[in-house]
KOLNUVEX-516655 format. One record per residue (C-alpha): residue number from 1; residue in three letters; y, x, z negated. Coordinates in nm, 3 decimals. Each point is the difference from the previous one (the first is absolute). Example, Ala and Ser with C-alpha at 12.3 -4.5 7.8 and 13.67 -1.06 7.14 Angstrom:
<vomis>
   pos   code        py        px        pz
     1    ala    -0.450     1.230    -0.780
     2    ser     0.344     0.137     0.066
</vomis>
This chain:
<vomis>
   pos   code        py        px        pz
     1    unk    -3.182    -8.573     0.114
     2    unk    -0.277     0.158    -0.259
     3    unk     0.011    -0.053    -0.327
     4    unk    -0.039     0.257    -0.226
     5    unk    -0.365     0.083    -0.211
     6    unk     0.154    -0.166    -0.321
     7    unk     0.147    -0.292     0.229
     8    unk    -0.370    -0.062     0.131
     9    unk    -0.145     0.036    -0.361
    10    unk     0.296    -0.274    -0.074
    11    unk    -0.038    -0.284     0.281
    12    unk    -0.383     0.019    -0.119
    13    unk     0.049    -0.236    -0.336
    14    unk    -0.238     0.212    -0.153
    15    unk    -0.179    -0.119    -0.369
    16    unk     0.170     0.079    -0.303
    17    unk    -0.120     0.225    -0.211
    18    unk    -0.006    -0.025    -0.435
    19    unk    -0.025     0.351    -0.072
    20    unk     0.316     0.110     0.252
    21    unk     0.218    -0.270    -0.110
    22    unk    -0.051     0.072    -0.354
    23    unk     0.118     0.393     0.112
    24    unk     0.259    -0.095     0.187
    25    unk     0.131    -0.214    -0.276
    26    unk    -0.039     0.297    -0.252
    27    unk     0.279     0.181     0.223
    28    unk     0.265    -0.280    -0.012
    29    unk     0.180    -0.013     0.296
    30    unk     0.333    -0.042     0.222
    31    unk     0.073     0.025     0.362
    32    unk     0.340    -0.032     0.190
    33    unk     0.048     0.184     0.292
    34    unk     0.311     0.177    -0.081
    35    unk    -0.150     0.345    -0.058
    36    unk     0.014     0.089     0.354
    37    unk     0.381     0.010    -0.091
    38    unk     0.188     0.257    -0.177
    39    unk     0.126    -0.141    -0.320
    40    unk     0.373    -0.113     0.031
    41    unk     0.273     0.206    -0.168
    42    unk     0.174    -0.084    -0.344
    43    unk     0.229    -0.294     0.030
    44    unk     0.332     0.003    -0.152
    45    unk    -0.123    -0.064    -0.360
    46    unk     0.074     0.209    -0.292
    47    unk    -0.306    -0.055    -0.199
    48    unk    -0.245     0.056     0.340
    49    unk     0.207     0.309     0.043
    50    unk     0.009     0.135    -0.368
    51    unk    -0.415    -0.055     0.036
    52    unk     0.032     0.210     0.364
    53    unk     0.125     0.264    -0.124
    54    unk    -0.188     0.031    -0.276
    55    unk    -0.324    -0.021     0.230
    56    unk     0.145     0.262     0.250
    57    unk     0.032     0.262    -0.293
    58    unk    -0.426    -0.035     0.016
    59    unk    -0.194     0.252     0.216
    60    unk    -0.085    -0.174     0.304
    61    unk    -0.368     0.002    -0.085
    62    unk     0.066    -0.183    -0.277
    63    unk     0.208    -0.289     0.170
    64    unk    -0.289    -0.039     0.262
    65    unk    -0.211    -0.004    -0.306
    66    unk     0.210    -0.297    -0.109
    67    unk    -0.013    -0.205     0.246
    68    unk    -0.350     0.055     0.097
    69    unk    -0.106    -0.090    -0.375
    70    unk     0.209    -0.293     0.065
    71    unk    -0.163    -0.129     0.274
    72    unk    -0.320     0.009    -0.194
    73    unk     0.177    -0.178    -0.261
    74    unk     0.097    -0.294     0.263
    75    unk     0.349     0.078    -0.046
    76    unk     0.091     0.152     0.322
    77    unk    -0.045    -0.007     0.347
    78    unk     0.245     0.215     0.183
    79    unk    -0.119     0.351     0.146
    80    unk    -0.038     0.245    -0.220
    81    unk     0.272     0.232     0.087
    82    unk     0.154     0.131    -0.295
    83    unk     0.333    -0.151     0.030
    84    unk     0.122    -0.237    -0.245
    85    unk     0.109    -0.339     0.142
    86    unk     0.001    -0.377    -0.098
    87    unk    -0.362    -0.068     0.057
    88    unk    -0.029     0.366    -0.260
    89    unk     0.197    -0.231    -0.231
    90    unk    -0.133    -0.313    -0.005
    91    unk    -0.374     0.158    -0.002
    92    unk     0.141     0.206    -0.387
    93    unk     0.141    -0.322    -0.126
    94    unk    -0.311    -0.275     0.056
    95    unk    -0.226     0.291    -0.181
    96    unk     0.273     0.053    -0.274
    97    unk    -0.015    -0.392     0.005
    98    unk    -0.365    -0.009    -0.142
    99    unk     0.120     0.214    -0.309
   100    unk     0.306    -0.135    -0.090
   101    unk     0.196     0.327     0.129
   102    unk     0.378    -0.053     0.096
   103    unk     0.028    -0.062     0.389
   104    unk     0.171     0.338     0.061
   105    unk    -0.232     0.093     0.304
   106    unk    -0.089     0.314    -0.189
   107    unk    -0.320     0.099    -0.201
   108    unk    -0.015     0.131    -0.335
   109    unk    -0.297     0.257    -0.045
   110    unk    -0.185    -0.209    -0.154
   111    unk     0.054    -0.270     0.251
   112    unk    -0.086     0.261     0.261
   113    unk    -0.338     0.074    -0.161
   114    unk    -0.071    -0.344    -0.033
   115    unk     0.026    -0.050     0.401
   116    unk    -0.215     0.335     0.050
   117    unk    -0.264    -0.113    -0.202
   118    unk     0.007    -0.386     0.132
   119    unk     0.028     0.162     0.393
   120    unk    -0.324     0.236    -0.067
   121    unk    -0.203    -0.257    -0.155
   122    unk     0.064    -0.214     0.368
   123    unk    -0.055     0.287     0.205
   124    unk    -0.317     0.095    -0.203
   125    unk    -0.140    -0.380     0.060
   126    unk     0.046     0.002     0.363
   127    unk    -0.158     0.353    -0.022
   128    unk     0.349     0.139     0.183
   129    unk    -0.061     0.314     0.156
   130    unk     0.224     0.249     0.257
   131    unk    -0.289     0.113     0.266
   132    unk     0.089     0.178     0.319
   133    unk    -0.227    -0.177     0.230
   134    unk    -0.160     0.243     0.198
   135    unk    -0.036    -0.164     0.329
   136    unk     0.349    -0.076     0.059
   137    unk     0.189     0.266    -0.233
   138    unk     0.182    -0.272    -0.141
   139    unk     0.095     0.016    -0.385
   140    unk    -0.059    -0.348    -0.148
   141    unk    -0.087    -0.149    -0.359
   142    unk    -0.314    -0.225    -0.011
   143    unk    -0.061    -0.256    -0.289
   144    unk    -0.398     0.152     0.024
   145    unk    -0.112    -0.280    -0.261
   146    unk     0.112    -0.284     0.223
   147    unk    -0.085     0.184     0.330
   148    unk    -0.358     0.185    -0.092
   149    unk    -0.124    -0.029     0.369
   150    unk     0.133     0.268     0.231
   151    unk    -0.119     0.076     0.364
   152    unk     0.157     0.200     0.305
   153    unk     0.121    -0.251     0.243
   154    unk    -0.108     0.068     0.395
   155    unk     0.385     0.062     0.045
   156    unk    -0.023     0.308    -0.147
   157    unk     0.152    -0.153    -0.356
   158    unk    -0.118    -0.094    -0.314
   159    unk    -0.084    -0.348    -0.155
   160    unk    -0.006    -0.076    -0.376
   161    unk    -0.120    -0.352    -0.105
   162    unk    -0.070    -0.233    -0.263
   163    unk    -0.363    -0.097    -0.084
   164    unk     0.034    -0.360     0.131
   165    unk     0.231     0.109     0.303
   166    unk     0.303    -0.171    -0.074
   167    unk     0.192     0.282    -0.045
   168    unk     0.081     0.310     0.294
   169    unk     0.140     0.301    -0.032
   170    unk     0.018     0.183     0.383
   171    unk     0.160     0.355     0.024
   172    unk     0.053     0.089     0.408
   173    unk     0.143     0.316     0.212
   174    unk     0.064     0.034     0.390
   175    unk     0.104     0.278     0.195
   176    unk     0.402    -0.104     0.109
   177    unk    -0.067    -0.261     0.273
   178    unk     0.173    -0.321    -0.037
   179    unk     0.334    -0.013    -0.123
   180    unk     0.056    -0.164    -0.382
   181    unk     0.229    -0.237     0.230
   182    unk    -0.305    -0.090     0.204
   183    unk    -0.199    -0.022    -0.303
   184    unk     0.212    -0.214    -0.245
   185    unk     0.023    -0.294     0.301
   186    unk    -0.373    -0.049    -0.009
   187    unk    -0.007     0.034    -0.370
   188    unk     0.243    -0.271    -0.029
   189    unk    -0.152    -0.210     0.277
   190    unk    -0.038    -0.384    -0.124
   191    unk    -0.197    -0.065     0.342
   192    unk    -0.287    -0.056    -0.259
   193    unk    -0.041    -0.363    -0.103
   194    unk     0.098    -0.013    -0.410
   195    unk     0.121     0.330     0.012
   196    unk     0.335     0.062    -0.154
   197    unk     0.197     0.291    -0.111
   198    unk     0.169     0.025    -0.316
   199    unk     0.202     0.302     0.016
   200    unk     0.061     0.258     0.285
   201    unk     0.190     0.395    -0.023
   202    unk     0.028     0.206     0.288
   203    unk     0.157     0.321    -0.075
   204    unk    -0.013     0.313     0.266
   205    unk    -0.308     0.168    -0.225
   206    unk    -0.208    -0.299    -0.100
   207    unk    -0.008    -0.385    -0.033
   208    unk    -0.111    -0.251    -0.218
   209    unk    -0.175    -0.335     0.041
   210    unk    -0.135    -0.243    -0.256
   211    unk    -0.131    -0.378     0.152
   212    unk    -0.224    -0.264    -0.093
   213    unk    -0.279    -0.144     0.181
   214    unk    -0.136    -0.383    -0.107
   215    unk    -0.240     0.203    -0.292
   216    unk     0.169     0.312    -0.071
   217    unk     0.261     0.271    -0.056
   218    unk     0.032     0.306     0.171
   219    unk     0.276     0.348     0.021
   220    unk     0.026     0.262     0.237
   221    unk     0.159     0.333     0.025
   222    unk    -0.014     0.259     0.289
   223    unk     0.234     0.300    -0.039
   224    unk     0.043     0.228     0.294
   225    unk     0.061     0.460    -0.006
   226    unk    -0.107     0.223     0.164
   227    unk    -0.396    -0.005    -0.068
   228    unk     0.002    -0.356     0.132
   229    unk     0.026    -0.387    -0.101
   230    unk    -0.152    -0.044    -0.367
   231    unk    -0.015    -0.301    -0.194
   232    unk    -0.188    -0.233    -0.176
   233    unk    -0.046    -0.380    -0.065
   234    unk    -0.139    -0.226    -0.265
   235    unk    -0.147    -0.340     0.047
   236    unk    -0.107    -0.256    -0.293
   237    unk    -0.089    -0.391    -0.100
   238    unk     0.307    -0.157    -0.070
   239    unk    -0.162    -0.164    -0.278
   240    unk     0.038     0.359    -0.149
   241    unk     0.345     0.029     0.096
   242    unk     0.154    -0.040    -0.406
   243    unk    -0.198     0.352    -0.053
   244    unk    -0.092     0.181     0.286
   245    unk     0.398    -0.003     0.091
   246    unk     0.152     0.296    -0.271
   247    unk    -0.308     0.172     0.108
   248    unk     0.173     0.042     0.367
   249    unk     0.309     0.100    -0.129
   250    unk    -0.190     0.257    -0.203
   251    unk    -0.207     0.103     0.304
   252    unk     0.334     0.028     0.213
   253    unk     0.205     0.192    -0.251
   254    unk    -0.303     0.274     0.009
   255    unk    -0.016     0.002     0.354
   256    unk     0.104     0.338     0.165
   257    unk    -0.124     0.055     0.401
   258    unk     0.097     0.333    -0.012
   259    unk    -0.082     0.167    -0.308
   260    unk     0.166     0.338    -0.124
   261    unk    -0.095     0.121    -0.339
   262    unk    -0.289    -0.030    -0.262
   263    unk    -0.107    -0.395    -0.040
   264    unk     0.160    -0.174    -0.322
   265    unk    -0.227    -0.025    -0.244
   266    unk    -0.106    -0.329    -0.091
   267    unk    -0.250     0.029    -0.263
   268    unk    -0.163     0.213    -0.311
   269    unk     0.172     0.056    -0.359
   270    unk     0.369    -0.089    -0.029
   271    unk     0.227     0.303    -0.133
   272    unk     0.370    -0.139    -0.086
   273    unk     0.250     0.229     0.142
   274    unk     0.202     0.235    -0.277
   275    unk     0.296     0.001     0.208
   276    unk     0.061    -0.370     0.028
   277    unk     0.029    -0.200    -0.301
   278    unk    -0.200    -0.357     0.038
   279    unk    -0.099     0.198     0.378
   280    unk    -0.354    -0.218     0.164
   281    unk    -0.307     0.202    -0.081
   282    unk    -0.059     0.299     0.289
   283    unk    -0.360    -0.085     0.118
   284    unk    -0.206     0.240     0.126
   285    unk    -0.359    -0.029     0.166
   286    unk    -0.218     0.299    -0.260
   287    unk    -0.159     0.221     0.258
   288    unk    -0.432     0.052     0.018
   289    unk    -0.027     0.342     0.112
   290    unk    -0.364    -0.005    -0.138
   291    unk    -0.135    -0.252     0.223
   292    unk    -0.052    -0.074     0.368
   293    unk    -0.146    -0.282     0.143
   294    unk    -0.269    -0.165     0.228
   295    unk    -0.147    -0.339     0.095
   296    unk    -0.384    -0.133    -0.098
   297    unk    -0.172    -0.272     0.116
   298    unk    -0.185    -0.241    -0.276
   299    unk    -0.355    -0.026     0.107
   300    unk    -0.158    -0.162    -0.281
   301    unk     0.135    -0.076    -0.367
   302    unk     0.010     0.367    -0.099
   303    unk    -0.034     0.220     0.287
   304    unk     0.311     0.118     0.191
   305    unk    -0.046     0.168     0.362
   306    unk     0.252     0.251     0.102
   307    unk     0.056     0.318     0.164
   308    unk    -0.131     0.340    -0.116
   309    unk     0.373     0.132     0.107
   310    unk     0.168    -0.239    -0.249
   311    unk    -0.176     0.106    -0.279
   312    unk    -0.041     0.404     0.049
   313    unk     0.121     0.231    -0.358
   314    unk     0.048    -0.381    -0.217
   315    unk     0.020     0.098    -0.320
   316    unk    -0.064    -0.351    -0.105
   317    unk    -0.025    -0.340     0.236
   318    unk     0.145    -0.430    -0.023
   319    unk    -0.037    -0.252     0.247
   320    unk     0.259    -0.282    -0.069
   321    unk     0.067     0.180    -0.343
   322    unk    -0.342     0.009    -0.116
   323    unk    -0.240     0.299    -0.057
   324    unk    -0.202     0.132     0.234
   325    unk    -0.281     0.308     0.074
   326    unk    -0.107     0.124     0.268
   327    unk    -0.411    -0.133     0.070
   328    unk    -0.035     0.123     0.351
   329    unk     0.165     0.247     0.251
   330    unk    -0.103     0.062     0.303
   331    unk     0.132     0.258     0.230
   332    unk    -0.163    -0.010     0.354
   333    unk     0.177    -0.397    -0.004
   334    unk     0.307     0.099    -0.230
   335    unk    -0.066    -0.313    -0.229
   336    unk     0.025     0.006    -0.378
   337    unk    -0.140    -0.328    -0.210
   338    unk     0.152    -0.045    -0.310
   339    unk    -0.130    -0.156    -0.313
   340    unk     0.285    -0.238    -0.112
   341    unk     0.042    -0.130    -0.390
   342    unk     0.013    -0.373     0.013
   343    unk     0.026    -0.232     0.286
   344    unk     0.129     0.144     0.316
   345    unk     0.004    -0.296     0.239
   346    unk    -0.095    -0.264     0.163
   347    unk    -0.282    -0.045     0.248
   348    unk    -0.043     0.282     0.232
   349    unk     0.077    -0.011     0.331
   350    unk    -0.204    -0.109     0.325
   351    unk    -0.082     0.333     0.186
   352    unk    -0.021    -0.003     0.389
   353    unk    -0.279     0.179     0.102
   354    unk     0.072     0.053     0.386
   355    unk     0.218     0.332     0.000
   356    unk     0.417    -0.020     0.142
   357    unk     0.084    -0.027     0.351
   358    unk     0.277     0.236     0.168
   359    unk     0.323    -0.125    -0.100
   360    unk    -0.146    -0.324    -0.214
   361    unk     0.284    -0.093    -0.192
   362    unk    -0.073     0.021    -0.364
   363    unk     0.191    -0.062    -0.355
   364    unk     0.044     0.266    -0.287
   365    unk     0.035    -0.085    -0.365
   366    unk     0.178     0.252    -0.171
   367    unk     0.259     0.063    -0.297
   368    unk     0.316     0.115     0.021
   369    unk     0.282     0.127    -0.270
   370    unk     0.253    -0.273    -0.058
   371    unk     0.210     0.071    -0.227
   372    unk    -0.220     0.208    -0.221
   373    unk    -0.249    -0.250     0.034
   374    unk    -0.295     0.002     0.245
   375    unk     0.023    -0.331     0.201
   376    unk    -0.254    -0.153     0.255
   377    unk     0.013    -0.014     0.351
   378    unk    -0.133    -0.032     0.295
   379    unk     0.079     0.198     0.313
   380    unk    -0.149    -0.017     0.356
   381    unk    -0.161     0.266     0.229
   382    unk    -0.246     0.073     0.284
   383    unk    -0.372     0.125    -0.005
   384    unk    -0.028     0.397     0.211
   385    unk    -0.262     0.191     0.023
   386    unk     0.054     0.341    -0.187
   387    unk    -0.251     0.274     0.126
   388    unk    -0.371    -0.156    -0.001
   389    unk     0.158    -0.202    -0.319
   390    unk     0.169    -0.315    -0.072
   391    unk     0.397    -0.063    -0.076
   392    unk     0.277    -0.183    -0.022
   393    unk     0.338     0.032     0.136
   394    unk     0.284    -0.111    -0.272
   395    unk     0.276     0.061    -0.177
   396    unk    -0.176     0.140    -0.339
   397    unk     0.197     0.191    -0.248
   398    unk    -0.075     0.228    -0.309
   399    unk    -0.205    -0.228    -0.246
   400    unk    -0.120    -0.195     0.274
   401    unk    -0.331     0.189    -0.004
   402    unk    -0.290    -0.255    -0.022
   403    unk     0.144    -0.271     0.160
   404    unk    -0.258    -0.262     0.094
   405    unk     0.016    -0.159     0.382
   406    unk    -0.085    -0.325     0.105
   407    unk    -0.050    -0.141     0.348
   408    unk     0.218    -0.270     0.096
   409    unk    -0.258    -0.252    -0.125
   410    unk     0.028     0.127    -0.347
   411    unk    -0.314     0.225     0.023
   412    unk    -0.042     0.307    -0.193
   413    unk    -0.033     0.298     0.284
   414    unk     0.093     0.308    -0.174
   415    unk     0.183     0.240    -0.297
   416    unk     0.280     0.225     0.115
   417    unk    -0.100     0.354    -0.154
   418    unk     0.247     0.158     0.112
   419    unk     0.257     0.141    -0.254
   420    unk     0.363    -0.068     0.205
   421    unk     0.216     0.286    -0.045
   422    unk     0.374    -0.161     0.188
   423    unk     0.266    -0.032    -0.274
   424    unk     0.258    -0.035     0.287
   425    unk     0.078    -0.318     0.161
   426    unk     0.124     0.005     0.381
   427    unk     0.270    -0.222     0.082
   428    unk    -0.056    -0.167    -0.372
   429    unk    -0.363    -0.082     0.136
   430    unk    -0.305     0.191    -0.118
   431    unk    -0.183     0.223     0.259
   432    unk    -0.302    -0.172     0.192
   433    unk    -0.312     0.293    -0.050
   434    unk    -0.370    -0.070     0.056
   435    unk    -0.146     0.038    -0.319
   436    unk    -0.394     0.002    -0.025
   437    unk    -0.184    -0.271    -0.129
   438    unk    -0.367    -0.041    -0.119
   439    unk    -0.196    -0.295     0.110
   440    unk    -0.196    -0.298    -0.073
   441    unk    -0.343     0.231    -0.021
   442    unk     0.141     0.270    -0.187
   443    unk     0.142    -0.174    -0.250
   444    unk    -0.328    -0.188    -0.017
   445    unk    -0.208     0.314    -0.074
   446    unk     0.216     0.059    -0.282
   447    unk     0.022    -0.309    -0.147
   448    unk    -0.418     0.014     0.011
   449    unk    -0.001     0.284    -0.222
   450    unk     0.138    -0.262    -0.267
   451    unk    -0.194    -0.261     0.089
   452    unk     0.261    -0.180     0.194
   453    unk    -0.031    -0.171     0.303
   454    unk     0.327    -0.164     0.186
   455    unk    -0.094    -0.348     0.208
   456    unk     0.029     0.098     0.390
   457    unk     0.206    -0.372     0.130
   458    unk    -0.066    -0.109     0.381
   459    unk     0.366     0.006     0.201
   460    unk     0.226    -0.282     0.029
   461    unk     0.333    -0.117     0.098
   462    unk     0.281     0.240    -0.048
   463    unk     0.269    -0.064    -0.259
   464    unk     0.310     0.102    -0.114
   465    unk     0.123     0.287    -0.200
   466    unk     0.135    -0.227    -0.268
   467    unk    -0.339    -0.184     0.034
   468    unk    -0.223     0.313    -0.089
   469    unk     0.233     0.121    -0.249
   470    unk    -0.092    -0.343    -0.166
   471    unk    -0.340     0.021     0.104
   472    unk    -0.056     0.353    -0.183
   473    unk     0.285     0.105    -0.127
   474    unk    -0.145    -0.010    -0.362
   475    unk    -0.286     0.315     0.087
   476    unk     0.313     0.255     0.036
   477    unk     0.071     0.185    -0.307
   478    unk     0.236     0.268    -0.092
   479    unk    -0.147     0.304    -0.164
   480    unk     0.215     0.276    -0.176
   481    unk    -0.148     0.370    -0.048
   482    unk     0.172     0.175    -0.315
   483    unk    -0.014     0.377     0.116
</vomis>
């Protein structure tokens, strides 16, 4: 039996971390594992059903808004399904309890504003947003304050993860192979010593698993149509159990393996609707059409290496939302070095001077939109050779232009300058292309017109991608053109 990412990130007993427990605790949270479950039907109570059908008269948006601002409230933890049921009740009533309000199990406008406003000041602590990953075409929310690190996974998924590791977010897909059957018996395998599960569902279109291991927590879903098996699973410390908990319910109640439809909108200015009196604020992510995007590298304090194709027609420049200028550009390499207003970084990177053998593995730093937020992470790829020049073979979307690569000992060995052009994703995975890159000499010459010289480093052992994402994950910086 395997475990899971989040399982191995568990049985670890990794360090605990200040700064992510004082997050977590922020959020306020509550786990049982009952919202794999629909919510059970009113029973035969005439106050429970008075509140019913006063619920049922809402718009079903609305009742899912409900009960998903109740879980954020730590007042439910059902699925969030629209239908009004005992769990629906008892959820109304301990937030009514807090203000006095009669135990009724329905809210008063001004109640219901009350639990809008509490529910988006959680979701804007953990950072809560509703991403579509793009590796896996999954539609999942991701509490981006608690989970800041994100890499693709070698599976062909994505991982999101806490600074101090103790926290795992995995997203997965597979081609139809195994059946869920097959599946669910080696999720719910105890053949691992201190392994035990919690709570097990197997339904015809997905399961659900949540365990414990000697250190930690984990949950896993896998959902199975016609694209394939898609899923996900979360692993923590179960020292962080009291908090990280609601946070899975939250996660789960977002989670959609096949999505149809626009993404919910998650974040930006709250607009109460007309319609419904006391209704939770709409939310709605305000749209940039004036800006695209790129990736620089931090060279020194206040210089900021990129590519020539990330910058083209900027009516003005930031890098990590300060303001820049263009100092240098340089067309035969397609670099661009950017003056940068304050500090930009840390120390620059090591540069490997020896240029990249066919098919060297290599890692990408890049940004991606999250949300409406542009999010590290890192993603891997392959060294080709592209006509006499060098390139890289990865799966690089729009505003990925600039990318820096680094060996797999954490050496600097090129800038994508390549401006990727896919929007589409192919089986919810983006396209691999071989984008071209300039290396560890051209970059050099560029850098000497400023006076700037990067430190060639001798090779050493290889590490791993979490390793040089540690190592230099600092140097990547997102840049945004206003056109």
């Amino acid at each position: 039996m395997l475990l899971t990412a989040g399982e191995r990130v568990m049985a670890t007993g990794l360090r605990s971390s200040l700064g992510t427990r004082g997050l977590l605790v922020a959020a306020g949270l509550l786990f049982l594992p009952a919202l794999a479950q629909a919510q059970p039907q009113a029973a035969a109570n005439p106050q429970l059903a008075v509140a019913q059908s006063a619920f049922d008269a809402l718009p079903d948006a609305e009742r899912r808004a409900i009960q998903n601002d109740l879980i954020w409230a730590g007042h439910f933890n059902g699925a969030v399904s629209g239908s009004y049921g005992p769990l629906t009740f008892r959820g109304i009533n301990a937030l009514k309890a807090g203000s006095h309000g009669a135990p009724d199990g329905i809210l008063t406008p001004v109640e219901r504003r009350a639990l809008a406003q509490a529910a988006g000041a959680a979701r804007e602590a953990a950072g809560f947003r509703v991403i579509t990953d793009e590796r896996t075409g999954i539609r999942i929310g991701i509490p981006t304050k608690l989970l800041p690190r994100r890499e693709a996974t070698a599976t062909g998924g994505g991982r999101w993860q806490s600074e101090d590791g103790r926290v795992t977010l995995d997203t997965s897909s597979a081609p139809a192979g195994d059946t869920l059957e097959a599946l669910f018996e080696k999720a719910t395998s105890t053949a691992v010593p201190g392994r035990k599960i919690t709570y097990k569902l197997l339904r015809p279109d997905f399961f659900v698993v949540t365990g414990e291991t000697p250190t930690g927590r984990f949950y896993r879903r896998l959902s199975a149509g016609p694209a394939g098996l898609r899923g996900f699973s979360m692993g923590y410390d179960k020292a962080l159990a009291p908090s990280v908990d609601k946070l899975v319910i939250a996660i789960a109640s977002s989670f959609e393996p096949f999505p149809t439809g626009p993404a919910p909108a998650t974040a930006g200015p709250a607009v109460a609707s007309a319609s419904t009196p006391g209704a939770a604020p709409a939310v709605v992510v305000a749209a940039r059409p004036t800006e695209r995007f790129g990736v620089g590298l931090a060279v020194s304090d206040k210089l900021v290496l990129t590519a020539s194709a990330a910058i083209d027609t900027c009516k003005s420049l930031k890098v990590s939302g300060r303001a820049a200028r263009l100092r240098i550009r340089d067309d035969a390499s397609g670099l661009a070095l950017l003056d940068v207003d304050g500090a930009a970084a840390g120390a620059p990177p090591g540069l490997r001077s020896e240029a990249l053998g066919a098919q060297e593995s290599i890692v990408l730093l890049a940004f991606s939109d999250s949300g409406g937020q542009r999010t590290a992470m890192a993603l891997p790829g392959q060294s080709v050779r592209l006509g006499p020049g060098e390139a890289v073979f990865a799966p690089l979307q729009p505003g990925q232009a600039g990318s820096p690569v680094f060996d797999r000992q954490g050496r600097l060995a090129g800038l994508v300058t390549a401006n990727p052009s896919d929007k589409v994703l192919i089986a919810g995975v983006a396209p691999q292309r071989a984008y071209a890159v300039a290396g560890a000499a051209a970059m050099q010459a560029v850098l000497g017109k400023a006076g700037v010289t990067l430190q060639a480093v001798p090779s050493g052992p290889e590490i791993s991608t979490g390793a040089v994402v540690e190592k230099v994950g600092k140097v990547a910086l997102p840049v945004a053109c206003g056109v």
